[in-house]
C-alpha positions as CSV (number, residue, x, y, z in Angstrom):
1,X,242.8,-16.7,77.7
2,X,240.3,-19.8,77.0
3,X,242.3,-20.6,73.6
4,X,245.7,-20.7,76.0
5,X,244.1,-23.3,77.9
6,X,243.0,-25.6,74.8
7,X,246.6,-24.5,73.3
8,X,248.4,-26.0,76.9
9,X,246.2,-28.9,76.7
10,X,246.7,-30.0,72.5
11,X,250.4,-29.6,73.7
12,X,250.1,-32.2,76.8
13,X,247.7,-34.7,74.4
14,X,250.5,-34.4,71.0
15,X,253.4,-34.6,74.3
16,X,251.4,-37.9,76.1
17,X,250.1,-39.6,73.1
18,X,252.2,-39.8,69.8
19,X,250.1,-40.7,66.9
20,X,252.8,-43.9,66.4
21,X,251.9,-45.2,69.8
22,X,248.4,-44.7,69.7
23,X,248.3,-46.8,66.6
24,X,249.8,-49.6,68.6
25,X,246.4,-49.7,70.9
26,X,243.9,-52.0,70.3
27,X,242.1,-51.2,68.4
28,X,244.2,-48.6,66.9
29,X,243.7,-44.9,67.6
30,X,243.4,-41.6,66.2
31,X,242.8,-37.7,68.0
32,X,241.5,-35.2,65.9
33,X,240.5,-31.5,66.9
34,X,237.7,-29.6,66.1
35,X,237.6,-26.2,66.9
36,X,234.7,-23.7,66.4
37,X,237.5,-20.9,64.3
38,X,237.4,-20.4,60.5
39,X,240.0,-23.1,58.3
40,X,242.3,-20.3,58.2
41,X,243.1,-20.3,61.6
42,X,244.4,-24.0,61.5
43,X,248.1,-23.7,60.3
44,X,248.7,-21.0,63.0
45,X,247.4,-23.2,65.6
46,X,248.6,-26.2,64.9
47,X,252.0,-24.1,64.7
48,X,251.7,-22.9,68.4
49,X,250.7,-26.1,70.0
50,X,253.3,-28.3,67.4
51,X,250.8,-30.6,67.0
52,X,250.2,-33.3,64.1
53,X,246.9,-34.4,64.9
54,X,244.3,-33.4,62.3
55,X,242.4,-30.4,63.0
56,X,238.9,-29.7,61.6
57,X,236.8,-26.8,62.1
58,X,233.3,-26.2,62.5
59,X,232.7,-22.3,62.5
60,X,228.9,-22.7,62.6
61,X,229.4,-24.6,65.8
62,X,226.7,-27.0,64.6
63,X,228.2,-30.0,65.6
64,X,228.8,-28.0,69.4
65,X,225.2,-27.3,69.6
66,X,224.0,-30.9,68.4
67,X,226.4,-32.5,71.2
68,X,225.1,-29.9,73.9
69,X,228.5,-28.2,74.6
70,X,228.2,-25.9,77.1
71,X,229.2,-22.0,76.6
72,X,231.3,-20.0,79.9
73,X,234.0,-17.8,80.0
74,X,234.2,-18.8,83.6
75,X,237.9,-20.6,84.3
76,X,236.3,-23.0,87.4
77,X,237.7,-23.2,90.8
78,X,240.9,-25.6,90.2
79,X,243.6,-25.1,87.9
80,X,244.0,-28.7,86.2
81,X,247.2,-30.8,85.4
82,X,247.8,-29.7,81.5
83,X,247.7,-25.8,82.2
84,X,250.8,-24.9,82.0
85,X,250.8,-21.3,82.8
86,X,249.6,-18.9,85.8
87,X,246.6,-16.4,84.8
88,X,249.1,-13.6,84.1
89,X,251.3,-15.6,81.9
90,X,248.4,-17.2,80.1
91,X,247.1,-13.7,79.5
92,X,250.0,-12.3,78.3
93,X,250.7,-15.1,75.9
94,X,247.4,-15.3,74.1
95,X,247.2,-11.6,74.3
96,X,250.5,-12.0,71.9
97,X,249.1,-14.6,70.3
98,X,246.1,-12.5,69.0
99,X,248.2,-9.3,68.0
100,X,250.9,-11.8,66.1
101,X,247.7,-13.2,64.5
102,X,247.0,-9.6,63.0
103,X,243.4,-9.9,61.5
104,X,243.1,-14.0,62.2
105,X,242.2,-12.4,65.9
106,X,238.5,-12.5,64.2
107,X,239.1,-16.1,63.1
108,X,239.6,-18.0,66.0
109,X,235.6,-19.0,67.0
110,X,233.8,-17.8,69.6
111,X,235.5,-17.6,73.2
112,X,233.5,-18.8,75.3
113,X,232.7,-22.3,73.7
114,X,233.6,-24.8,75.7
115,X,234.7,-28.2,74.3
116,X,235.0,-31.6,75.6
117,X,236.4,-35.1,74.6
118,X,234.6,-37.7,72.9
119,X,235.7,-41.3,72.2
120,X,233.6,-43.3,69.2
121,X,235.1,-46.8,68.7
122,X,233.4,-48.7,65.7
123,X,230.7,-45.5,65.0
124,X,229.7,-46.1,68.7
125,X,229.8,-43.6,71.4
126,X,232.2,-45.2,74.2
127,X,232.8,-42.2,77.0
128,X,232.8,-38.7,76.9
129,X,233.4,-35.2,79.0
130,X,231.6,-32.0,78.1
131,X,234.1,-29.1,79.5
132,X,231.9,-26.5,81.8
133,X,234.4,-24.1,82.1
134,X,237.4,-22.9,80.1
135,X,239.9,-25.2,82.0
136,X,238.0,-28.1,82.5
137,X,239.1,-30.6,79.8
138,X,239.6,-33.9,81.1
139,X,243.6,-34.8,82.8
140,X,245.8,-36.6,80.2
141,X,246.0,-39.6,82.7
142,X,242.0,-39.9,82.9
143,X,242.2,-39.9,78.6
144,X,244.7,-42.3,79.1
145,X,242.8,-44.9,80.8
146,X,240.0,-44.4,78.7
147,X,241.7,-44.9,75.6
148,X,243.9,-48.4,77.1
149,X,247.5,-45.9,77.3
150,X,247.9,-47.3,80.5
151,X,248.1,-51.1,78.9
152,X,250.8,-50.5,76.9
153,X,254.2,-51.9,77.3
């Protein structure tokens, strides 16, 4: 159920910040995904979450390891803001998920790697948030603020 939680989330970040309004902030913005699946698995995702931010993957989790992402299947005390679904429903869609996905059920990275969001402006590090569980991404409005959403008219 982790990739249903990422899946809600991508959906609440391509709902909250359209790639035509964050190129209006100052200075303008892009999101990109990286997952840890194979390439292959990329279409079908961005599919699911109707997404048009690019998405990138990094397999090897390389990049995961050198930013000291964190690895737990554990779902954390609070369910946040951008999850969409109870446990049930959550299990039952990405269980449908992976049997629709036939053999890309191997393709989709490791389960319990957890991810976070970064923000670089100019090459430099501005704020960040490692997730420590499967549902802790940071809330749409907290990305928001960071990224100056809330200043726009």
């Amino acid at each position: 159920m982790p990739q249903q939680h990422c899946e809600d989330y991508v959906r609440e970040l391509t709902k909250h910040f359209p790639p035509k309004d964050l190129e209006r902030i100052d200075p303008a913005t892009t999101l990109s995904i990286i997952g840890c699946g194979e390439p292959s698995a990329i279409a079908g995702y961005k599919q699911r979450t109707g997404t048009s931010f690019p998405i990138y993957s990094d397999p090897s989790r390389k990049l995961y390891v050198k930013l000291g992402m964190t690895s737990s299947l554990s779902m954390g005390d609070q369910k946040p803001n951008y999850v969409q679904s109870s446990i049930l429903g959550g299990t039952i869609k990405s269980m449908s998920n992976m049997i629709a996905s036939g053999t890309g059920i191997f393709k989709g990275g490791d389960f319990s790697q957890n991810g976070g969001e970064w923000v670089f402006v100019d090459g430099h590090l501005e704020w960040f948030h490692r997730m420590q569980h499967t549902r802790d991404h940071s809330e749409v409005t907290e990305l928001g603020k960071v990224l100056g959403f809330g200043m726009m008219n």
